[in-house]
KEMAR-545417 format. One record per residue (C-alpha): residue number from 1; x, y, z. Coordinates in nm, 2 decimals. Example, Ala and Ser with C-alpha at 12.3 -4.5 7.8 and 13.67 -1.06 7.14 Angstrom:
REC  seq       X       Y       Z
REC    1    1.23   -0.45    0.78
REC    2    1.37   -0.11    0.71
This chain:
REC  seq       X       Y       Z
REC    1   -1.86   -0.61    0.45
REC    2   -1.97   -0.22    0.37
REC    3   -1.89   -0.16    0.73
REC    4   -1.53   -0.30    0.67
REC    5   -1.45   -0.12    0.38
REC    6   -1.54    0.21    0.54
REC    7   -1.32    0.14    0.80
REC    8   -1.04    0.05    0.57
REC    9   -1.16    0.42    0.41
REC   10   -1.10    0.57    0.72
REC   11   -0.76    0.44    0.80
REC   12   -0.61    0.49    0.44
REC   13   -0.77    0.86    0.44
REC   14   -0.61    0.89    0.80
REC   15   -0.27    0.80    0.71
REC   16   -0.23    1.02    0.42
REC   17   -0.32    1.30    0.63
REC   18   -0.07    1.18    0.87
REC   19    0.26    1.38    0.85
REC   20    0.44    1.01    0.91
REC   21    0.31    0.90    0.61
REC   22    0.48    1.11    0.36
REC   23    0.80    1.05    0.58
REC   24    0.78    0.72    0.50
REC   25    0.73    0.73    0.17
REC   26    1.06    0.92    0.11
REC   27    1.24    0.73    0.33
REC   28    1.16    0.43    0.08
REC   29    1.16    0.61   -0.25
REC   30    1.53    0.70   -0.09
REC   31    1.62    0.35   -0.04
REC   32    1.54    0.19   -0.36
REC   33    1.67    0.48   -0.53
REC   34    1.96    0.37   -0.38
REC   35    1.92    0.00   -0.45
REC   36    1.83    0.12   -0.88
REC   37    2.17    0.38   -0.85
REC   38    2.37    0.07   -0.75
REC   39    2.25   -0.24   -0.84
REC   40    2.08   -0.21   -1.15
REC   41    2.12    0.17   -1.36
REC   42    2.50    0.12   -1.42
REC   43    2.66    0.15   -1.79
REC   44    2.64   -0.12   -2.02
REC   45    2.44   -0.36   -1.75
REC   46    2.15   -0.59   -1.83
REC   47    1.84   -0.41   -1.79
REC   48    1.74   -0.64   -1.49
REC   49    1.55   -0.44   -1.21
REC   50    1.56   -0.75   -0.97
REC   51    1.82   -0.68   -0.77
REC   52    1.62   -0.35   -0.63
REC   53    1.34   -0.58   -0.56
REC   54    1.48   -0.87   -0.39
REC   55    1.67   -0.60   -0.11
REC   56    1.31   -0.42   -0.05
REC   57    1.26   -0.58    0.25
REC   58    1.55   -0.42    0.40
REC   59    1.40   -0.06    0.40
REC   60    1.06   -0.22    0.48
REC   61    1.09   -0.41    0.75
REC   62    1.18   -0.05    0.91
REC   63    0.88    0.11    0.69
REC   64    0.60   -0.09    0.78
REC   65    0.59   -0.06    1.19
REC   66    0.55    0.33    1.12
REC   67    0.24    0.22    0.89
REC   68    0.05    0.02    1.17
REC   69    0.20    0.16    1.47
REC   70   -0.10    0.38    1.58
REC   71   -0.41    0.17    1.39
REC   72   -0.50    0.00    1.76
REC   73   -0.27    0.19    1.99
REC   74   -0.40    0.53    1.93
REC   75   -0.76    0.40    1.95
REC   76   -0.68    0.29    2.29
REC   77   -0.51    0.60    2.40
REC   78   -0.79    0.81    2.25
REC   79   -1.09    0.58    2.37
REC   80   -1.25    0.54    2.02
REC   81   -1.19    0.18    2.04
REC   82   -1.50    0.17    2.28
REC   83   -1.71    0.38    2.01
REC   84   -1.58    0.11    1.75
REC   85   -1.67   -0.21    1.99
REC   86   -2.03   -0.03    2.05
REC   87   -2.11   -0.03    1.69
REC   88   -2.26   -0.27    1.52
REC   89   -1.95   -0.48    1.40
REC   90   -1.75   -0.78    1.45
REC   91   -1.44   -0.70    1.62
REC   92   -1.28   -0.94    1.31
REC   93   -1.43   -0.68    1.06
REC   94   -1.25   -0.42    1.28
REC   95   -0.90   -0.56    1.23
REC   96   -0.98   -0.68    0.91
REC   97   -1.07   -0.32    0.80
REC   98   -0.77   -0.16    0.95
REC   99   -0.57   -0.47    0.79
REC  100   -0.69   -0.31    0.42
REC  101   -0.68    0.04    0.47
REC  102   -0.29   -0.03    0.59
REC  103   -0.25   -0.21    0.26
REC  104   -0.38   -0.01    0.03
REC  105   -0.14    0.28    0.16
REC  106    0.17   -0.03    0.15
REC  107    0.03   -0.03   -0.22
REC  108    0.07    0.31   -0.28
REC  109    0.41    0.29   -0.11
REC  110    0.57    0.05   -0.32
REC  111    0.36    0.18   -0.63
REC  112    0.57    0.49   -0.62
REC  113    0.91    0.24   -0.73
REC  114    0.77    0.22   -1.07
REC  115    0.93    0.56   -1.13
REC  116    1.26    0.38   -1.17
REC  117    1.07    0.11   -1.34
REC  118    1.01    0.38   -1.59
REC  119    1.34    0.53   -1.60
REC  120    1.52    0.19   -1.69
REC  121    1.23    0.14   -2.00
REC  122    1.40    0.42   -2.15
REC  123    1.73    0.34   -2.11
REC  124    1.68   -0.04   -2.17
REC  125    1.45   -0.25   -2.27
REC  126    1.38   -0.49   -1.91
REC  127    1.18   -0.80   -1.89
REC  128    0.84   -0.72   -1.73
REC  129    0.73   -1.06   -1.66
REC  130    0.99   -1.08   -1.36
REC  131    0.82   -0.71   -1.28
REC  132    0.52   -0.80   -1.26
REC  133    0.61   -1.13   -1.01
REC  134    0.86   -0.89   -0.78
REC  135    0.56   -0.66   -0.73
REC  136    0.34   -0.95   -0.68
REC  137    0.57   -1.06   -0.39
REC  138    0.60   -0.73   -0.28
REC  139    0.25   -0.71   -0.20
REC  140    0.23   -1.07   -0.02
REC  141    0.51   -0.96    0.17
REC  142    0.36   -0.65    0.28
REC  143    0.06   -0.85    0.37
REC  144    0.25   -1.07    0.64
REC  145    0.44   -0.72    0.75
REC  146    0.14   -0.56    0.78
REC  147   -0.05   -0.80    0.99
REC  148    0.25   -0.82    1.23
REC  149    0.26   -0.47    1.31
REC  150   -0.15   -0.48    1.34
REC  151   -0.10   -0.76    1.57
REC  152    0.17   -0.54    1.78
REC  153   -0.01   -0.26    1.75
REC  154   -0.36   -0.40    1.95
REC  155   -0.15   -0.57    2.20
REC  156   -0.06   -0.18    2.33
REC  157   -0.15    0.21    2.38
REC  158    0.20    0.29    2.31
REC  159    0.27    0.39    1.98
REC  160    0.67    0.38    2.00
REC  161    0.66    0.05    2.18
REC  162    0.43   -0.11    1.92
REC  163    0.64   -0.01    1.65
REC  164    0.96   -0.13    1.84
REC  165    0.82   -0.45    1.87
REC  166    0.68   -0.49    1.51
REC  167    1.04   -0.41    1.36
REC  168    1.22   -0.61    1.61
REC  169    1.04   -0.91    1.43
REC  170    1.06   -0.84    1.10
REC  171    1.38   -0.75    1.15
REC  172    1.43   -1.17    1.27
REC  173    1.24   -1.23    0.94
REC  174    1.41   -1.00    0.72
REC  175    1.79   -1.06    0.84
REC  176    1.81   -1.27    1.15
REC  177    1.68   -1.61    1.02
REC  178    1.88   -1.68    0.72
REC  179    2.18   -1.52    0.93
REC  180    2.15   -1.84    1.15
REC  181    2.07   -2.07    0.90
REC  182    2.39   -1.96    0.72
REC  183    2.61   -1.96    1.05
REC  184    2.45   -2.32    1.17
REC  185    2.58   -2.47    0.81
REC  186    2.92   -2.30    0.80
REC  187    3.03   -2.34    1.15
REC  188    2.99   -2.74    1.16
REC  189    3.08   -2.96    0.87
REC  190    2.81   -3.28    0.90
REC  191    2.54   -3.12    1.15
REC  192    2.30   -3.39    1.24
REC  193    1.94   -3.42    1.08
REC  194    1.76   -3.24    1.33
REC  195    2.02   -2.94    1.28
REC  196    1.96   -2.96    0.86
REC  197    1.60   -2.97    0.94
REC  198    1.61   -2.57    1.16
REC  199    1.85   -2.45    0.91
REC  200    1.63   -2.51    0.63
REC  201    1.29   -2.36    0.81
REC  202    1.50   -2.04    0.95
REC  203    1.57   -2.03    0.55
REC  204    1.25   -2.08    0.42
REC  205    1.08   -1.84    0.68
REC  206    1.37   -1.52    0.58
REC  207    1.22   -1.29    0.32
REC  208    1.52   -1.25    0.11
REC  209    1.54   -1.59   -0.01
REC  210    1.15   -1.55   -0.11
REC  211    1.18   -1.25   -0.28
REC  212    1.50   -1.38   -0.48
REC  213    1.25   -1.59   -0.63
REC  214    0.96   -1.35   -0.70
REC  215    1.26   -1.10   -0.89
REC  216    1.37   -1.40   -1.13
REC  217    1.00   -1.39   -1.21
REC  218    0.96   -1.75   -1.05
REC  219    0.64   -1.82   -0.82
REC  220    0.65   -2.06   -0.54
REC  221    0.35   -2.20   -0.43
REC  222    0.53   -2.28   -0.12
REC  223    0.67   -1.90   -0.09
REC  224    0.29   -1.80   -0.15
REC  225    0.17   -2.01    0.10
REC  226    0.40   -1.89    0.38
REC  227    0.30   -1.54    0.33
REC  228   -0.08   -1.59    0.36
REC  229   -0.05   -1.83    0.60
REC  230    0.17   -1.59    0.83
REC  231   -0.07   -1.28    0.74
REC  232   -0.40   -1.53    0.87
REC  233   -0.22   -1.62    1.14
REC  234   -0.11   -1.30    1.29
REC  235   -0.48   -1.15    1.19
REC  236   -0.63   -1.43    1.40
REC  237   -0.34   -1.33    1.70
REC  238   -0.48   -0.96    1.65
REC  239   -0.83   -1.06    1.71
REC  240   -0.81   -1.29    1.99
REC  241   -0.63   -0.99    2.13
REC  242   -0.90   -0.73    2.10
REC  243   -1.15   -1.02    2.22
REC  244   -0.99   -1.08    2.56
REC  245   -0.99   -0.75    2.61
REC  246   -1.34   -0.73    2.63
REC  247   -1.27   -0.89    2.97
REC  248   -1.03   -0.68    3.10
């Protein structure tokens, strides 16, 4: 376990001195400052910073690939991944390790939001319980991003490509899923069981219903589940990966 925590050291330490990483972070410290100027920090409004959380998968979903997009793919390109398969550890403690290093920098990134959490205390007085849930889903979330963009990532050297790939999925999680599920209701009037049965998974597998729940302070076990389950999965994906190509 030492072994995967130094790892996770060395990724985290990597990415802040990566010039990408402080891109990143303004790019989303933009974004929500956009989401609290518009949706919550208006006159005479209810102090209610939910709104900003339940729309922060639109700038992550576009965030995270930038976060994973050279964890595997510049190991391959440099040839370190054969120093890191040479050394005494499981190739499982390898993506878990880069897994946590990847989150603890997602931490930091959605950490920095509590600026405007601290901004709206002194205007307002907002319920914190709802807070605390939103950054609670945030981080589960982040989890299931992350691991998808780790799984992109060791399937290729290419950095661009990986990242590409990543967002192009989150992208069906973030926006394209519920879009269906909406369209399939709206566009026929009694759609058979089977139908009612894919709209309601393309709904329960898009983020923005899941984090609606998280920013009313409400926790789903279901909406817990799907997260971890999704983040086990795609870690499992990422390690089969690096295991067949040991045979390549």
């Amino acid at each position: 376990m030492l072994k995967t925590f130094t790892i996770a050291r060395r990724e985290l330490m990597g990415l802040f001195f990566s010039p990408v990483a402080y891109v990143v972070l303004v790019v989303y410290l933009l974004f929500v400052g956009l989401l609290f100027a518009l949706l919550v920090f208006s006159p005479g409004a209810v102090a209610d910073p939910g709104p900003m959380f339940a729309w922060n998968h639109l700038a992550l979903m576009f965030v995270v690939p930038f976060i994973t997009m050279a964890l595997f793919s510049e190991e391959y390109r440099s040839g370190r991944i054969e120093t890191l398969r040479t050394s005494p550890i499981s190739d499982f403690s390898i993506v878990l390790g880069k897994f946590l290093g990847a989150l603890a920098f997602y931490c930091v990134i959605i950490g920095s939001s509590l600026v405007y959490i601290l901004i709206l205390s002194a205007f307002g007085r907002p319920d914190f319980m709802p807070v605390l849930t939103s950054y609670f889903g945030l981080v589960l979330m982040g989890m299931l991003m992350l691991s998808i963009g780790l799984f992109f990532s060791a399937c290729t050297q290419h950095q661009v490509l990986a990242a590409i790939s990543s967002c192009a999925v989150l992208v069906a999680f973030g926006i394209l899923f519920q879009a269906i599920g909406g369209l399939l209701g709206s566009i026929i009037s009694q759609p058979p069981a089977w139908l009612n049965t894919v709209q309601r998974v393309m709904t329960y597998m898009s983020f923005e219903p899941q984090m609606q729940h998280f920013s009313m302070g409400l926790v789903d076990t279901s909406h817990v589940a799907f997260f971890l389950t999704g983040t086990f999965f795609f870690l499992m994906l990422t390690y089969l990966v690096l295991e067949s190509r040991k045979w390549r």
